[in-house]
C-alpha positions as CSV (number, residue, x, y, z in Angstrom):
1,X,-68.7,81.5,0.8
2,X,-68.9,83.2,-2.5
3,X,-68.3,80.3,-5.3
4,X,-68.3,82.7,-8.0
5,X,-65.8,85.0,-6.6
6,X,-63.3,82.1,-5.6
7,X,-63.9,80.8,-9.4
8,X,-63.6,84.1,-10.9
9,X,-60.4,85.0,-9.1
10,X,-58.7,81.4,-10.1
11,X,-59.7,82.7,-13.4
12,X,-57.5,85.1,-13.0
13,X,-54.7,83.9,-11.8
14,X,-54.6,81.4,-14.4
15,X,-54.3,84.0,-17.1
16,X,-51.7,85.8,-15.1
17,X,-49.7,82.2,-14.4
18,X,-50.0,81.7,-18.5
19,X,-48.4,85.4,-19.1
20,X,-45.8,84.4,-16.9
21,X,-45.0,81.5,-18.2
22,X,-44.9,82.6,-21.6
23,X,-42.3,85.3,-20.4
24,X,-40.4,82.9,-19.4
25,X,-40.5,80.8,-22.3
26,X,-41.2,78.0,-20.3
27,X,-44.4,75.0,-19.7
28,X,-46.9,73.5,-16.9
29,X,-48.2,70.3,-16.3
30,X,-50.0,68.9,-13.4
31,X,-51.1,66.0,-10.8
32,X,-54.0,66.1,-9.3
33,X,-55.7,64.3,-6.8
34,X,-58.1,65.6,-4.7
35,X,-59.1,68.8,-7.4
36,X,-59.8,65.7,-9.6
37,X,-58.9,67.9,-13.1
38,X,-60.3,71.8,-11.4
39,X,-56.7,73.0,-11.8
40,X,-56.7,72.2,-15.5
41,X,-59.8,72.9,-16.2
42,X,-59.5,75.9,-15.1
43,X,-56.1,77.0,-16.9
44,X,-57.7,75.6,-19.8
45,X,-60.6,77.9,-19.7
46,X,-57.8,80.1,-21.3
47,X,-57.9,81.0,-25.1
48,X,-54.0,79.5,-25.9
49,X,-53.6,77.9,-22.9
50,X,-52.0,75.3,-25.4
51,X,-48.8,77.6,-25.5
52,X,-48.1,77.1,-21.6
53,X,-50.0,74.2,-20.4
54,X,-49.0,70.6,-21.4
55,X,-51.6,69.1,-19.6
56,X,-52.2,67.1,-15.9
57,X,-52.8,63.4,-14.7
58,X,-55.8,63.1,-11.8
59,X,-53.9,60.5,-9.5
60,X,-56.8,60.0,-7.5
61,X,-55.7,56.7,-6.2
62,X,-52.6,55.7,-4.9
63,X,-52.0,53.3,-7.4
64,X,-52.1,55.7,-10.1
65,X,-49.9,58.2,-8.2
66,X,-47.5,55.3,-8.2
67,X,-47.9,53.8,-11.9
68,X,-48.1,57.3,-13.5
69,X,-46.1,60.0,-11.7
70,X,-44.1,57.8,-9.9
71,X,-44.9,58.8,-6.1
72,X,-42.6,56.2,-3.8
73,X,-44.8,53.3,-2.3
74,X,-42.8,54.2,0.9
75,X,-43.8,57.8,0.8
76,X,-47.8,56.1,0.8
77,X,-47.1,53.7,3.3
78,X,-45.3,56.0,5.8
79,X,-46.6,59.5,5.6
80,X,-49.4,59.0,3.1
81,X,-51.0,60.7,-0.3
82,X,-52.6,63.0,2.0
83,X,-48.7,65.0,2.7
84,X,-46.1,67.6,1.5
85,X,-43.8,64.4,1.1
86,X,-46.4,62.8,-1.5
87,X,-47.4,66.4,-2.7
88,X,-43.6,67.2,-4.1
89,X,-43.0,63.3,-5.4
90,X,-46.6,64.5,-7.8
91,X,-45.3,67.6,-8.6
92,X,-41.7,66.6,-9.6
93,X,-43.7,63.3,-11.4
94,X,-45.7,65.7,-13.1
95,X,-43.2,68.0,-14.6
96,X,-40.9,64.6,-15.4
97,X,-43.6,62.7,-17.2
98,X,-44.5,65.8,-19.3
99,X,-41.0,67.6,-19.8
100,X,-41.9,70.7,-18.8
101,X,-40.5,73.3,-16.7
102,X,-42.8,73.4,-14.1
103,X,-45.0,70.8,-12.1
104,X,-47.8,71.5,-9.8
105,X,-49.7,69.1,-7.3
106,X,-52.7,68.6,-5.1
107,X,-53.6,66.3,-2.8
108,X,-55.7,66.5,0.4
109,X,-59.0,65.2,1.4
110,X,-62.3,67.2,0.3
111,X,-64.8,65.0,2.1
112,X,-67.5,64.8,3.4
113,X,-65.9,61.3,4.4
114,X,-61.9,60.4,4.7
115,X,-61.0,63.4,7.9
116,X,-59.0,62.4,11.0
117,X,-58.0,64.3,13.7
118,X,-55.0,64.2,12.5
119,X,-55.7,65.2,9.1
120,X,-59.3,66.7,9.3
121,X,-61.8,67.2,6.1
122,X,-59.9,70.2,4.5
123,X,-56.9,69.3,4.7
124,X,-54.7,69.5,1.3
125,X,-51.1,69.2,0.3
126,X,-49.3,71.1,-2.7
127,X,-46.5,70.9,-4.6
128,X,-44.6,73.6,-7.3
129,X,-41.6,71.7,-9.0
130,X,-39.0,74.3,-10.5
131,X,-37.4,74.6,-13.4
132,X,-33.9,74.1,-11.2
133,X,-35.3,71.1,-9.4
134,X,-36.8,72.5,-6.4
135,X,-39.9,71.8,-5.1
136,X,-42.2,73.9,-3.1
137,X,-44.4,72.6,-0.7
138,X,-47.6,73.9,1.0
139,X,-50.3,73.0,3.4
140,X,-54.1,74.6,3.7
141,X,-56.8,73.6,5.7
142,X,-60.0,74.7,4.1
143,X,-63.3,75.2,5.6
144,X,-66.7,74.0,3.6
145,X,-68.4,71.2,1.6
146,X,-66.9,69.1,-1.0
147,X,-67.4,71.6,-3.7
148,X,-66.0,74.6,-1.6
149,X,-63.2,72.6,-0.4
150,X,-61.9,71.9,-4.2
151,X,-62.2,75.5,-5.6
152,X,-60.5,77.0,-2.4
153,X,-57.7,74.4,-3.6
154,X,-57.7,75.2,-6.7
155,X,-57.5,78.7,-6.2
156,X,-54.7,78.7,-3.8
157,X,-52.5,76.8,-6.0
158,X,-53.3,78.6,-9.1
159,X,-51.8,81.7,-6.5
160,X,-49.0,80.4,-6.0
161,X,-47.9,79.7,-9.7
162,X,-49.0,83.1,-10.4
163,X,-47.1,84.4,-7.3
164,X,-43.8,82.4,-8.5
165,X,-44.2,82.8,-12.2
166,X,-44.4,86.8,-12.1
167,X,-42.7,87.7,-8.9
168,X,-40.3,84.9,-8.1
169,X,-40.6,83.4,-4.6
């Protein structure tokens, strides 16, 4: 796997999800678990992301993706943080907490550690809240180490926004 090329083209889509969200006169925030802050670091790699981006919370535990974004305790206890059911309740959180018009999640398990059959190493989980309420969900399974596992992520979801922001759904 190339890193650089993965990183470069997240890059990209960032700038592109920043243009489309200043066409639309509209805002981002974020909640992030297993990207632990990639997602925003990334957008923020962009001169004036400021003008878009309103900035993310890493939920990395379940406590905080209850205390801070407001993910339901019964979503955790019954499907898990590892789900598109716990993926949309960040992503709605997200864009709630920070008023903005859209919200955009991860969740999913990088490893090495933390796999099941049912839910192997690779697995992640991702929300889009909309402006009208909606929220998107998604499901990857990446292949790779910790490191590759989290770009990939990142990536993807930066993709999506992109995809959404400047070519609807």
């Amino acid at each position: 796997m190339d890193i650089n090329k993965f990183i470069e083209e997240a890059r990209k889509n960032a700038e592109q999800c920043g243009a489309g969200l200043i066409n639309k006169k509209s805002s981002l925030s974020g909640a992030e678990s297993c990207t632990g802050g990639l997602v925003s670091k990334i957008l923020t790699d962009t001169a004036g992301a400021s003008k878009y981006f309103q900035g993310a919370v890493v939920t990395y535990s379940n406590e905080a993706k209850t205390h801070f974004i407001g993910v339901k305790n019964e979503t955790l206890e019954t499907v898990g943080a590892v789900s598109g059911e716990c993926a949309a309740q960040m992503a709605a959180g997200a864009k709630r907490e920070f008023c903005t018009g859209y919200g955009f999640s991860t969740t999913g398990i990088a490893g090495p550690e933390g796999g099941t059959e049912e839910k192997p190493v690779g697995t992640v989980y991702f929300g889009i809240a909309e402006p009208d309420g909606n929220v998107l969900t998604y499901h990857k399974t990446f292949a790779g180490d910790r490191n590759e596992i989290r770009i990939q992520a990142a990536d993807f979801i930066l993709k999506e926004l992109k995809n959404i922001l400047n070519h609807g759904k």
